[in-house]
C-alpha positions as a LaTeX table, in Angstrom:
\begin{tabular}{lrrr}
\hline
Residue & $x$ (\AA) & $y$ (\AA) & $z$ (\AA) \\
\hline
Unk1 & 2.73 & 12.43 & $-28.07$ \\
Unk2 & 0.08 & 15.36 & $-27.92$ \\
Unk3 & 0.42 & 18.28 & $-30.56$ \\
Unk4 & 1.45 & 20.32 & $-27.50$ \\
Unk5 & 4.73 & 17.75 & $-26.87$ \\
Unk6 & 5.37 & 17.53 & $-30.56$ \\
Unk7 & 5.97 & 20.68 & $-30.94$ \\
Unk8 & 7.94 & 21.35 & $-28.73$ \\
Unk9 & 10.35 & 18.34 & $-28.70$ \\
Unk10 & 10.26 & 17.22 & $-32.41$ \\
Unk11 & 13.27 & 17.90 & $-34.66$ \\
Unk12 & 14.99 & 19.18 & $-31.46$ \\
Unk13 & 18.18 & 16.81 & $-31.12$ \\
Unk14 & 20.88 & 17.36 & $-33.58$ \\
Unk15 & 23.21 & 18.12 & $-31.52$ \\
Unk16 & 25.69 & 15.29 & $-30.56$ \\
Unk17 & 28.37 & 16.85 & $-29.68$ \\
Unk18 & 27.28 & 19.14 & $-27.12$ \\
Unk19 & 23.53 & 18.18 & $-26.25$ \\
Unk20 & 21.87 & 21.77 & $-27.29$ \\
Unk21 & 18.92 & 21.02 & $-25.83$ \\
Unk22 & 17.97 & 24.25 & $-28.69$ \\
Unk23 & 18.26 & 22.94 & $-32.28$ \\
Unk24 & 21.31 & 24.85 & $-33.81$ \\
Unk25 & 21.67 & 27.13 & $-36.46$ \\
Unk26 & 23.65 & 25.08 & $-39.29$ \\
Unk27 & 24.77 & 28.10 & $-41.46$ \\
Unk28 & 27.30 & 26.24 & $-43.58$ \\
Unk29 & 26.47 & 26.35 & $-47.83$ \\
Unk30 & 28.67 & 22.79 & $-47.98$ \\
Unk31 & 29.38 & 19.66 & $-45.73$ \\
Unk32 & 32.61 & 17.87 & $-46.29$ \\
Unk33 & 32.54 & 14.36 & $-47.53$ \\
Unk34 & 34.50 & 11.84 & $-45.79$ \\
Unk35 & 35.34 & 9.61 & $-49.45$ \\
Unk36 & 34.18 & 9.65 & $-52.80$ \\
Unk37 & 29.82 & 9.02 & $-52.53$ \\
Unk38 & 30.32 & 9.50 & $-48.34$ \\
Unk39 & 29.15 & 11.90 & $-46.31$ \\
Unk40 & 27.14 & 12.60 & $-43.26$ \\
Unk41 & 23.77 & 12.69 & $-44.52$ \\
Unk42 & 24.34 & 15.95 & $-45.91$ \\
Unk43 & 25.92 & 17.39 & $-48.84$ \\
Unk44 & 24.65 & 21.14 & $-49.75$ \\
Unk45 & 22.61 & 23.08 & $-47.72$ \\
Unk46 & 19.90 & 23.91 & $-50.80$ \\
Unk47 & 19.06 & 20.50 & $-51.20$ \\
Unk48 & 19.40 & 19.53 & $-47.07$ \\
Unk49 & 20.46 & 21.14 & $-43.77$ \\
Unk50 & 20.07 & 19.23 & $-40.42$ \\
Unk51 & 18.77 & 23.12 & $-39.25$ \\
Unk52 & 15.81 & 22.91 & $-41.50$ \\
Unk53 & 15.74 & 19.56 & $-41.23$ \\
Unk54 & 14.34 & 19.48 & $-37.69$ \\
Unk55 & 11.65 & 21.94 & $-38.93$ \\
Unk56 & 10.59 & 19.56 & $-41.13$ \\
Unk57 & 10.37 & 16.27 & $-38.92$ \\
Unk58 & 8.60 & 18.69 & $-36.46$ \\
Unk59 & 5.65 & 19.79 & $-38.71$ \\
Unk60 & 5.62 & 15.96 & $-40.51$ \\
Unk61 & 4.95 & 14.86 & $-37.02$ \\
Unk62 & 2.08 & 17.65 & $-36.37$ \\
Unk63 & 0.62 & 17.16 & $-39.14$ \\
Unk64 & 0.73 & 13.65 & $-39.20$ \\
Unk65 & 3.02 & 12.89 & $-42.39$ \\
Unk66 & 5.51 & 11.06 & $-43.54$ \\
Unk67 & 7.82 & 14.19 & $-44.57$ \\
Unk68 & 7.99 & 17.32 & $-45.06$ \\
Unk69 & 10.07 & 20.32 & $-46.81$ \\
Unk70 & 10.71 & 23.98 & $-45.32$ \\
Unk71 & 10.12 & 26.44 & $-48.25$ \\
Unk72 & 11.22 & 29.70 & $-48.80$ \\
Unk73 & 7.76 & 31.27 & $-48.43$ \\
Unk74 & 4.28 & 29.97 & $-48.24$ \\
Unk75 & 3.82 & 30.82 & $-52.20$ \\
Unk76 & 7.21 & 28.62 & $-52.77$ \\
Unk77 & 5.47 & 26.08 & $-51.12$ \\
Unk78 & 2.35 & 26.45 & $-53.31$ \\
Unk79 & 4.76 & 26.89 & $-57.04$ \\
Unk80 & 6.97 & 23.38 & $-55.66$ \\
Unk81 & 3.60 & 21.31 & $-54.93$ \\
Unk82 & 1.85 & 22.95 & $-58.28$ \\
Unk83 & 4.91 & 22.29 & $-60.96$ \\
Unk84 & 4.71 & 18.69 & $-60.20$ \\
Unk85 & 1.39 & 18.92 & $-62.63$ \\
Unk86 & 2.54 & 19.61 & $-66.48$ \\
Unk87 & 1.03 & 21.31 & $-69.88$ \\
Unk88 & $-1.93$ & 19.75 & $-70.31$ \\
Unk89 & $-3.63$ & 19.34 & $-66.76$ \\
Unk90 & $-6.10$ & 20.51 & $-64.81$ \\
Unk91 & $-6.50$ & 21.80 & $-61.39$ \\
Unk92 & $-9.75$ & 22.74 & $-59.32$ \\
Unk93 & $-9.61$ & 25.39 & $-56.59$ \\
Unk94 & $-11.98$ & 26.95 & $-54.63$ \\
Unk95 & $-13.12$ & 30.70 & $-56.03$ \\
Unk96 & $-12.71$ & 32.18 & $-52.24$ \\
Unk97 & $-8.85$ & 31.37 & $-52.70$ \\
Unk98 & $-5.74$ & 33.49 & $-51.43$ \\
Unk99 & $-5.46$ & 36.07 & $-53.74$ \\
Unk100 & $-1.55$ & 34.94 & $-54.25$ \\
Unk101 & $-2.52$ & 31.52 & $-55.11$ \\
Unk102 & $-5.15$ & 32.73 & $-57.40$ \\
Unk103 & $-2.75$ & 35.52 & $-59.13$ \\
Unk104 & $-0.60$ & 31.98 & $-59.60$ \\
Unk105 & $-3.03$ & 29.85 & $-61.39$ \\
Unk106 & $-5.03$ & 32.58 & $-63.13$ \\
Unk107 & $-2.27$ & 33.98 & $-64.42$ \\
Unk108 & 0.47 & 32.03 & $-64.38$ \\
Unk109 & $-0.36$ & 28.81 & $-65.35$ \\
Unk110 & $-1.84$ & 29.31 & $-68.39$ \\
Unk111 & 1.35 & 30.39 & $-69.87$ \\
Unk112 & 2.47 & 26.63 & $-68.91$ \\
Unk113 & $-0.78$ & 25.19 & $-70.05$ \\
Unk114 & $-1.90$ & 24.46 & $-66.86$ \\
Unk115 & $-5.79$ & 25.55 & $-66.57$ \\
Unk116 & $-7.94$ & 26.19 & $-63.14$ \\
Unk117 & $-11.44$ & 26.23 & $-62.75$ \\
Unk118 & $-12.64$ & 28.35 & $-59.57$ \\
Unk119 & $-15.58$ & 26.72 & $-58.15$ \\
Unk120 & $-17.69$ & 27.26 & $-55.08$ \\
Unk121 & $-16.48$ & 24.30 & $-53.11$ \\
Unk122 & $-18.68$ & 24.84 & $-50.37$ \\
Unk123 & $-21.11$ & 22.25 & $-51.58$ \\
Unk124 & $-18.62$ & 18.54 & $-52.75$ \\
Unk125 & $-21.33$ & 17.59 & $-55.83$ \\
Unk126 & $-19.57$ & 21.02 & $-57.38$ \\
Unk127 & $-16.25$ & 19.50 & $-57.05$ \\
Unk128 & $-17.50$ & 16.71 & $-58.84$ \\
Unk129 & $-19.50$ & 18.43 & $-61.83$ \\
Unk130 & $-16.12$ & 20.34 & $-62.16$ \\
Unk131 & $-13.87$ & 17.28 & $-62.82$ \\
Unk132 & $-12.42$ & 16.55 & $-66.19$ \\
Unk133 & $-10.32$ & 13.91 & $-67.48$ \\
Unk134 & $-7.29$ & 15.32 & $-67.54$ \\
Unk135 & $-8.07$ & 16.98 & $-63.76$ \\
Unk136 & $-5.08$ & 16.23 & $-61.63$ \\
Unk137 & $-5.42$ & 18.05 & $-58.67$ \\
Unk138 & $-8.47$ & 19.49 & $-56.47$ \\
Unk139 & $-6.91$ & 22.38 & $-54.67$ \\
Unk140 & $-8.63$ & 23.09 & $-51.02$ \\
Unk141 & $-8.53$ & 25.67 & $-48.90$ \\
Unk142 & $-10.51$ & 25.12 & $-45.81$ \\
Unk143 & $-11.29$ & 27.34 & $-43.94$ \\
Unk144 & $-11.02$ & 29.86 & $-46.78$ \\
Unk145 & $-9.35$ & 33.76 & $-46.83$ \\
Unk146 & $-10.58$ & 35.62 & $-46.34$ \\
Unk147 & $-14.64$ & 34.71 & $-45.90$ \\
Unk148 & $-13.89$ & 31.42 & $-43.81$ \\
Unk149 & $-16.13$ & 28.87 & $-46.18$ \\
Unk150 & $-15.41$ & 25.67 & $-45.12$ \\
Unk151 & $-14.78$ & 22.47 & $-47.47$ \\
Unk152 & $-15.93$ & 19.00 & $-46.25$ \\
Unk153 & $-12.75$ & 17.37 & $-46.59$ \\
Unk154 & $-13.31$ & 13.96 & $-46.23$ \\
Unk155 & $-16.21$ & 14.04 & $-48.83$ \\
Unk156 & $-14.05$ & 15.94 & $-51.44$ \\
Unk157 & $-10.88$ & 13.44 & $-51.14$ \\
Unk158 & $-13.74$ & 10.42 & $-51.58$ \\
Unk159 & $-14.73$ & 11.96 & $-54.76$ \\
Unk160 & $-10.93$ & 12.89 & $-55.94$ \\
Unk161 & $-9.48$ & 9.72 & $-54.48$ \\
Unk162 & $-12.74$ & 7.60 & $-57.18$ \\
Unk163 & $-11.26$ & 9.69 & $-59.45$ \\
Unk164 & $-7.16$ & 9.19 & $-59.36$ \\
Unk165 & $-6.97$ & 13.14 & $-58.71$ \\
Unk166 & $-4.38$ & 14.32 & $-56.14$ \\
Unk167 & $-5.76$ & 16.50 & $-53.43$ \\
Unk168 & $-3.47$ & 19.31 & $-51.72$ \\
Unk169 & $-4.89$ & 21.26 & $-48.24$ \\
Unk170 & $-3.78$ & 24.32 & $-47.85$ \\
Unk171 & $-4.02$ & 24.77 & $-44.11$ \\
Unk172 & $-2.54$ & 27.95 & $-43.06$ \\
Unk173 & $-5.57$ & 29.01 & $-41.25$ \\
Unk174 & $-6.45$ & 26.35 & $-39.28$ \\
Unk175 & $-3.24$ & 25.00 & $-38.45$ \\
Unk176 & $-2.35$ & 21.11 & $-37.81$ \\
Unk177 & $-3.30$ & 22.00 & $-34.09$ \\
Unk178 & $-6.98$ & 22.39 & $-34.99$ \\
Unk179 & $-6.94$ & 20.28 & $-38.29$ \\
Unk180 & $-5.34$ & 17.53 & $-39.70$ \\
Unk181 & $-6.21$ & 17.06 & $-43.59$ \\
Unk182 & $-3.81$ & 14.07 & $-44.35$ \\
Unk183 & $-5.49$ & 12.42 & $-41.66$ \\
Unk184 & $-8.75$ & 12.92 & $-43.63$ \\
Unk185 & $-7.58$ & 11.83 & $-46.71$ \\
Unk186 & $-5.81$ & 14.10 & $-47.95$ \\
Unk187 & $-2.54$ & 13.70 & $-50.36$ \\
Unk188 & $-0.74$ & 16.88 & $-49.66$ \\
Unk189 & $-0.95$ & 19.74 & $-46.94$ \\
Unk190 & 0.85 & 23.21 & $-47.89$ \\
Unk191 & 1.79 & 25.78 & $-44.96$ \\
Unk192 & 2.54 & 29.62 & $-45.27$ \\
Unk193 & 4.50 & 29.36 & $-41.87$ \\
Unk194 & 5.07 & 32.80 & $-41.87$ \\
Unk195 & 1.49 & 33.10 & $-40.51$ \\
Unk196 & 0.55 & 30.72 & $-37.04$ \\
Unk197 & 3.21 & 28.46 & $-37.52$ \\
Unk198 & 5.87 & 30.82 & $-36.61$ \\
Unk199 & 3.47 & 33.18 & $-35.38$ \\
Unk200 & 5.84 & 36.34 & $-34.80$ \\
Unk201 & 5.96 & 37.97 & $-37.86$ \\
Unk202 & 9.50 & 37.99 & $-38.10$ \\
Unk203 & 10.35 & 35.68 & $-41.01$ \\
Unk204 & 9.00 & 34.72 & $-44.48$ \\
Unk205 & 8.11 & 31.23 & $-44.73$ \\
Unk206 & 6.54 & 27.92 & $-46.34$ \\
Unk207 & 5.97 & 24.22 & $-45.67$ \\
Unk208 & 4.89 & 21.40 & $-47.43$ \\
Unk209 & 3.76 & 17.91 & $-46.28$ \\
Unk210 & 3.08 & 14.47 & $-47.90$ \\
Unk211 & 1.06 & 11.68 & $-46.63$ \\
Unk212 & 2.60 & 9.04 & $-48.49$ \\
Unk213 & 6.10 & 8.32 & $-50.00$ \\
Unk214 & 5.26 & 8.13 & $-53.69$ \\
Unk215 & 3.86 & 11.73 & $-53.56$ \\
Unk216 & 6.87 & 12.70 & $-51.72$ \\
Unk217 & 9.39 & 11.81 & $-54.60$ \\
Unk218 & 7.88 & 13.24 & $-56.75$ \\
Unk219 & 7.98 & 16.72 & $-54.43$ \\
Unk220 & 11.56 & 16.05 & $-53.40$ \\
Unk221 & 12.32 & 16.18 & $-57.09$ \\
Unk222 & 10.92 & 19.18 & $-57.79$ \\
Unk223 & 11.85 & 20.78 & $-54.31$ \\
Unk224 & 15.75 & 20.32 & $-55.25$ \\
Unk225 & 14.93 & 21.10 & $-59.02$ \\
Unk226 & 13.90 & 24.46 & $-58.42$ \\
Unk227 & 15.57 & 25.42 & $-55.21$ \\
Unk228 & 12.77 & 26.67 & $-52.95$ \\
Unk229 & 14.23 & 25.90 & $-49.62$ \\
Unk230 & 14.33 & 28.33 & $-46.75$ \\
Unk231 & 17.63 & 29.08 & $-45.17$ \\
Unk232 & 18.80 & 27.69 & $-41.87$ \\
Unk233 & 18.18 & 30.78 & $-39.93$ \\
Unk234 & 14.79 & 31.01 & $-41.54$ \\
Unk235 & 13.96 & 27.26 & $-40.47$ \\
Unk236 & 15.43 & 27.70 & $-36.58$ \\
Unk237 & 13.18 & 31.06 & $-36.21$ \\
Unk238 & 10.25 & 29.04 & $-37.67$ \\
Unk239 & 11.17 & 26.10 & $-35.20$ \\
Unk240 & 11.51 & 28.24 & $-32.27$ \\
Unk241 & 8.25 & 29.73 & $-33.03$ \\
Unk242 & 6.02 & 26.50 & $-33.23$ \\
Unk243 & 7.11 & 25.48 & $-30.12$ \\
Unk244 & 4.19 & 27.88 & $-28.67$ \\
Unk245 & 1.59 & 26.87 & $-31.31$ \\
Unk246 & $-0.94$ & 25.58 & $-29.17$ \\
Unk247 & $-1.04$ & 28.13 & $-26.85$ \\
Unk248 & $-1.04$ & 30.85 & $-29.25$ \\
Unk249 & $-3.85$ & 29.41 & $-31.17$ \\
Unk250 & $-6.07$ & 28.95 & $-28.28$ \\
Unk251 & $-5.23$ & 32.82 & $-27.47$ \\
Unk252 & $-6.03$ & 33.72 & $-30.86$ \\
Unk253 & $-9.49$ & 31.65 & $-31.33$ \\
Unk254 & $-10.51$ & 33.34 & $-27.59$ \\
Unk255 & $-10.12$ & 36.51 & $-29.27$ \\
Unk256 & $-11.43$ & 36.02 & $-32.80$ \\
Unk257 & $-14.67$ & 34.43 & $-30.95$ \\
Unk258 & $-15.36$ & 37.65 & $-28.81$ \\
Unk259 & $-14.37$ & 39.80 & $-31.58$ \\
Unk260 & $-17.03$ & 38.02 & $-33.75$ \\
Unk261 & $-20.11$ & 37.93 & $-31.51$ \\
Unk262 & $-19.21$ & 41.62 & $-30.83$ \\
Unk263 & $-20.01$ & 42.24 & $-34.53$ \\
Unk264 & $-22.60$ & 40.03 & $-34.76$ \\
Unk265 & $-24.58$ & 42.24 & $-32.62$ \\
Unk266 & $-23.00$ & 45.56 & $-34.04$ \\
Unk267 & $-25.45$ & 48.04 & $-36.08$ \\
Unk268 & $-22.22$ & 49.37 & $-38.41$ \\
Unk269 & $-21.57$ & 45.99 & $-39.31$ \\
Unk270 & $-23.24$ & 43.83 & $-42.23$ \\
Unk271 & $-21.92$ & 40.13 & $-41.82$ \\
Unk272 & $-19.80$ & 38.44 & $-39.87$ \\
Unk273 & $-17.87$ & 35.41 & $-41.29$ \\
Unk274 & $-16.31$ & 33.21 & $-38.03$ \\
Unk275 & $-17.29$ & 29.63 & $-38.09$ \\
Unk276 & $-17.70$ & 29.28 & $-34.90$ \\
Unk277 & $-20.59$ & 31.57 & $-34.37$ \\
Unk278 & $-24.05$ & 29.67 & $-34.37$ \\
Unk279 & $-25.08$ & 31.31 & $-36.77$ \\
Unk280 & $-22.54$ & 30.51 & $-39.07$ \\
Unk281 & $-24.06$ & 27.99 & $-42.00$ \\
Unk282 & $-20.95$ & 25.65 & $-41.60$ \\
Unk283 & $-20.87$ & 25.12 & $-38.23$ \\
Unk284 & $-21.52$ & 21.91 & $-37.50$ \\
Unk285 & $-19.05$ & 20.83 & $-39.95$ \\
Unk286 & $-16.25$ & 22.77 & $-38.73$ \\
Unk287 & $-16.75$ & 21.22 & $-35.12$ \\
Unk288 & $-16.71$ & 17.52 & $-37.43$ \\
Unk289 & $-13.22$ & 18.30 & $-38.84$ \\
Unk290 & $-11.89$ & 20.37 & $-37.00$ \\
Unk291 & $-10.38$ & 20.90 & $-33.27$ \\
Unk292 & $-11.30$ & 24.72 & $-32.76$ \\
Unk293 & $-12.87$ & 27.39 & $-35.00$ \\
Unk294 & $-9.10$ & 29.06 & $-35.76$ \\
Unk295 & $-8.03$ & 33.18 & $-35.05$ \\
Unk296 & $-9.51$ & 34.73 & $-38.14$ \\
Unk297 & $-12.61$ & 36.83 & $-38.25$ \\
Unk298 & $-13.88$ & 38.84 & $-41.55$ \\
Unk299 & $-16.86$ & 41.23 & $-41.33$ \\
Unk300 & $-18.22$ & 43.76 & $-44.05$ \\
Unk301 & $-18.34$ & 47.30 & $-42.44$ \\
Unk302 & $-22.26$ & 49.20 & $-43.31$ \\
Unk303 & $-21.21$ & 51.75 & $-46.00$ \\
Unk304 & $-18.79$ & 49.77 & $-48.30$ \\
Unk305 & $-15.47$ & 51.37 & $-48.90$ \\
Unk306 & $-15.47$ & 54.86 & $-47.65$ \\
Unk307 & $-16.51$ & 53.26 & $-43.88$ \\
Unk308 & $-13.98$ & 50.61 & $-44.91$ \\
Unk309 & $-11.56$ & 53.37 & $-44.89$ \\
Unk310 & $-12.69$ & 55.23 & $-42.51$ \\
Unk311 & $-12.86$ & 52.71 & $-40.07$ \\
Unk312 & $-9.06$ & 51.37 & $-40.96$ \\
Unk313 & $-7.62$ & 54.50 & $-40.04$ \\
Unk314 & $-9.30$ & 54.90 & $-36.67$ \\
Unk315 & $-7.80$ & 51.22 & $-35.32$ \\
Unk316 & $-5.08$ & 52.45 & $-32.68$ \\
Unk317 & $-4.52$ & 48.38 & $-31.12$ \\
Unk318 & $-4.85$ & 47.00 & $-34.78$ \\
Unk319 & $-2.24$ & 47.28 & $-37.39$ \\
Unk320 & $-3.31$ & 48.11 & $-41.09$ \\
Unk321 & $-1.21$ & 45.53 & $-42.74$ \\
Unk322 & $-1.44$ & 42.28 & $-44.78$ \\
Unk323 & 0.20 & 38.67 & $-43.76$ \\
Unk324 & $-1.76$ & 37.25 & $-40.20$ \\
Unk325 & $-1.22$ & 34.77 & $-37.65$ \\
Unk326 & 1.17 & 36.88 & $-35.33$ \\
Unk327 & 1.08 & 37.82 & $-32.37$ \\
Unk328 & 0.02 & 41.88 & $-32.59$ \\
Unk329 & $-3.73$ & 42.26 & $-33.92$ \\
Unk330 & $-3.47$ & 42.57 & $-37.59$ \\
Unk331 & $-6.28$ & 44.35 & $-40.08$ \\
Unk332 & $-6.55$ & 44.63 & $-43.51$ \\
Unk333 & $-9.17$ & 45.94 & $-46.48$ \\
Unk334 & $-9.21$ & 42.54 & $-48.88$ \\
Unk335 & $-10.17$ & 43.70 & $-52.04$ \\
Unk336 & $-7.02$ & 46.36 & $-52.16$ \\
Unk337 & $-4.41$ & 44.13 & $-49.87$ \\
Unk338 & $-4.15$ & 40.10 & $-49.57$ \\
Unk339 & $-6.70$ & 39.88 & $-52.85$ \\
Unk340 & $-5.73$ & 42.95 & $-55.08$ \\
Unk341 & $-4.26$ & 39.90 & $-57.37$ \\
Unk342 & $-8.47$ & 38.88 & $-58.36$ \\
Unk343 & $-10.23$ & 41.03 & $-60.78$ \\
Unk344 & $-13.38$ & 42.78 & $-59.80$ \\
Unk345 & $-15.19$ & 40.33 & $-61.59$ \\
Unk346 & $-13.18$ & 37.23 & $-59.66$ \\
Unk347 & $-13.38$ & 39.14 & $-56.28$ \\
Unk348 & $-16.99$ & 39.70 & $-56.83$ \\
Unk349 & $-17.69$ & 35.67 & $-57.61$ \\
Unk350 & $-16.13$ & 34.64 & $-54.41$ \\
Unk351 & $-18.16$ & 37.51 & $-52.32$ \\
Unk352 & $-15.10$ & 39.77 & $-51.54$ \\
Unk353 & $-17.04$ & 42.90 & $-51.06$ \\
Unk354 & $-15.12$ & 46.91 & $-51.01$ \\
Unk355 & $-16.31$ & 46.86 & $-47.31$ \\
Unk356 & $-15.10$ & 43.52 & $-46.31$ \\
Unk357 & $-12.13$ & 43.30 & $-43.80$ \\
Unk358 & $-10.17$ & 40.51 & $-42.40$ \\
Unk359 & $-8.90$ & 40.98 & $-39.16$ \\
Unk360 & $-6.55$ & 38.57 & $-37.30$ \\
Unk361 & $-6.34$ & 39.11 & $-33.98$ \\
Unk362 & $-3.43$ & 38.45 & $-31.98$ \\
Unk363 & $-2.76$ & 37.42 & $-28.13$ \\
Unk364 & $-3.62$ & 40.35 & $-26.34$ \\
Unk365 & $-6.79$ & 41.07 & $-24.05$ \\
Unk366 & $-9.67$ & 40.57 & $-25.94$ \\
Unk367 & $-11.43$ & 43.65 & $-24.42$ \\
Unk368 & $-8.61$ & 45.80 & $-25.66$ \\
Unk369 & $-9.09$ & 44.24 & $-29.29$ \\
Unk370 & $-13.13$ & 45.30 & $-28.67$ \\
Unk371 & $-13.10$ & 48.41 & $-27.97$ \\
Unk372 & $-10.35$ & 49.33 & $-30.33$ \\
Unk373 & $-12.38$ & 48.34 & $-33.00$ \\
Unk374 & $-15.77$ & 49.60 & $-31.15$ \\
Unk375 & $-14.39$ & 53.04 & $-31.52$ \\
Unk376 & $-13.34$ & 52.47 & $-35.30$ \\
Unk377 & $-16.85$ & 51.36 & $-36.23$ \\
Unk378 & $-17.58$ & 54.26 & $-34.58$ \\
Unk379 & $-15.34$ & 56.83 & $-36.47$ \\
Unk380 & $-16.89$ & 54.91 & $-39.51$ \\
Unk381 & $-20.51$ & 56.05 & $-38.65$ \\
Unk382 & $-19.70$ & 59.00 & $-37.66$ \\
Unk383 & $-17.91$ & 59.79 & $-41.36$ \\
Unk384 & $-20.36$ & 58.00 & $-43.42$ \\
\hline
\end{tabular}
């Protein structure tokens, strides 16, 4: 089946009784057991629930897996797939990271002995000078929040797979309708499905996917271990959400691709980061591993933080908020929002400028989305 049948008919039947042609909402804690070691494939809802269990065959079979696990949140995702690694290893990640998942291994790790080195991943002979013996993981994040920078997948998983080092694709941006990483040899795909998965901005979220069954026992183990499931409500308002994936994201790349070459031609703007422009330095391999050029657009704002601000107050369709991926026009300052976790110093390496904004438009008109933000660039001007 096409992404655009999977989604919509994956993990859909568990109902025998009645034929819900709607997955239901299993809100039991417990499941009786018909003898001593018998039961119905379920046992306690923390460790499985057919609810969330439909979730997960659905986004296994988008992304092309062989299972998958319905987290609590995007970052429980990250923690289950990370604390599979122990004192002693070493992870590279990207320096143009979520600022979550860098507050996680900058900070957080180390206490566990757990040490990351934050590289420019753009170019794969980095990845490689980065490598140590005890590296067990390469961390990617393609394309990257907030400036978009694009890894070449398949040439990073060559090197890591020479290597024995796990890879793990964090692909909340792009989605599994416009990229597949397992598929491009990657180990392990991680999901903040509270952004374009569920895509309404109603529920907190995570997912995480394995390509093979030895990695997955070793994330089932650690999935029940430390409880990071999502409830069954949770898991039917992500499933009901996905089922409009594919038509959301083409709404959302229509926008973000008028939105960016609006900037690109606007004198209160600096840079535009949208890999789909032409004149984006990636181009040509985002259209090599990848479907479509994804709903996000960053741009830095002439005048750095004061027409930053200026400009974020003046938005009237776009909401000043963090999180992305729904289906209202989001916009948000970086440095002080989604990356406040980085240090100056850490912002500054990865090129997350006091004037850069990330804006993730939603599925309305793209004119309206224009000429809202025409009119805050020029409130911006006008106050700088």
């Amino acid at each position: 089946m096409r992404p655009e049948t999977k989604a919509v008919h994956t993990g859909v039947r568990k109902d025998d009784q009645y034929n819900s042609v709607i997955t239901p909402i299993y809100p039991t804690t417990t499941f009786e057991y018909t003898d001593i070691g018998k039961n119905k494939g379920f046992d306690y809802t923390r460790c499985a629930n057919p609810t969330r269990q439909g979730l997960e065959e659905n986004i296994a079979a988008l992304e092309s897996g062989t299972a998958a696990w319905a987290t609590a949140s995007g970052m429980a995702a990250i923690s289950t797939v990370i604390l599979t690694l122990r004192s002693g290893d070493h992870i590279v990640a990207p320096r143009d990271i979520y600022g979550g998942s860098f507050r996680l291994m900058a900070k957080v790790l180390p206490g566990l002995g757990i040490q990351t080195s934050f590289i420019d991943m753009r170019e794969p002979e980095n990845v490689s000078a980065a490598l140590r013996s005890n590296t067990k993981m390469v961390w990617i994040e393609t394309p990257s929040n907030p400036l978009l920078y694009l890894t070449d997948v398949e040439a990073v998983t060559k090197i890591a797979r020479e290597k024995g080092v796990m890879t793990v694709a964090d692909n909340t941006f792009a989605t599994p309708y416009f990229q597949r990483p397992l598929e491009q040899g990657v180990d392990v795909v991680v999901h903040s499905t509270t952004k374009y998965i569920n895509g309404h901005s109603d529920v907190i979220g995570g997912a995480i996917i394995a390509k093979d069954e030895t990695i997955a026992r070793h994330i089932n183990l650690m999935y029940r271990a430390l409880g990071t499931a999502c409830s069954p409500f949770d898991a039917w308002l992500v499933l009901r959400g996905v089922k409009t994936l594919p038509q959301r994201m083409e709404a959302h790349q229509r926008n973000a691709m008028a939105i960016a070459r609006f900037l690109q031609g606007h004198p209160g703007v600096e840079k535009v980061f949208y890999p789909g422009l032409e004149s984006h330095p990636q181009r040509e391999l985002a259209k090599r591993q990848m479907s479509g050029f994804g709903g996000i657009v960053s741009f830095e704002v002439k005048g750095g933080l004061e027409a930053a601000r200026a400009c974020l107050k003046a938005v009237k369709v776009f909401t000043l908020a963090v999180s992305l991926g729904g289906v209202e026009a989001l916009i948000e300052h970086a440095a002080t929002m989604s990356h406040d976790a980085m240090t100056p110093e850490a912002r500054a390496r990865a090129g997350i400028t006091d004037g850069l904004l990330r804006c993730s438009p939603g599925i309305e008109h793209p004119d309206d989305l224009i000429e809202d933000l025409s009119q805050a660039l020029e409130s911006a001007k006008v106050r700088t």
